[in-house]
N, C-alpha and C positions, 0 to 999 in steps of 0.2 A: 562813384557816388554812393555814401552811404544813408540808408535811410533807415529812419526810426522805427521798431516794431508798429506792429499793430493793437497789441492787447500788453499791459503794461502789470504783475500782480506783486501784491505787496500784501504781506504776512504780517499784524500787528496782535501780540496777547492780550490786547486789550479786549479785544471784541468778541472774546474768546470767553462764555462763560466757566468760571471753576466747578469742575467735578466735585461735587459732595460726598463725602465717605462716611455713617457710620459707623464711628469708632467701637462701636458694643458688637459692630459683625465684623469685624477685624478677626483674625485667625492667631496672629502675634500683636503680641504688647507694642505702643507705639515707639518707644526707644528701643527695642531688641538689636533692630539690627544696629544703631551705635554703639551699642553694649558688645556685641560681638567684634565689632570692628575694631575697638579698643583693646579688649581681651585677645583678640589676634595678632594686633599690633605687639602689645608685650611680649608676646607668648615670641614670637620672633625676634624680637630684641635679647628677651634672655637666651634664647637658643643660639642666638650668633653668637653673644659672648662666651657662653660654653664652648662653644665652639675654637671662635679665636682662643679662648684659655686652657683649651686643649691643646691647639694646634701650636701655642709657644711654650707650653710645658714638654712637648714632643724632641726641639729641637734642642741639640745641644751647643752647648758656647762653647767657642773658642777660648782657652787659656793663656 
């Protein structure tokens, strides 16, 4: 026979008041880190291309 707990808990955001921030004691800018995230993203996009454009400059064809 199974039986149903005894204490049932349920987590809702709602009732959760939101933390307030002071954006003027912020340490970084509020878009920084997208900024960065962005410029990373590229920064590795061109690097593989280099990459792969090395790596098929490298081999030789078949004639």
């Amino acid at each position: 026979r199974v039986t149903a707990p005894l204490y049932e808990w349920e987590y809702y955001l709602d009732y959760l008041d939101p933390v307030f921030v002071d954006e003027s004691q912020l340490k970084y800018h509020k878009y920084s880190i997208v900024i960065i995230l962005w410029v990373s993203l590229a920064a590795f996009v061109g690097f593989l291309f280099l990459i792969l454009n090395l790596m098929s400059l490298s081999v030789e064809l078949p004639k």
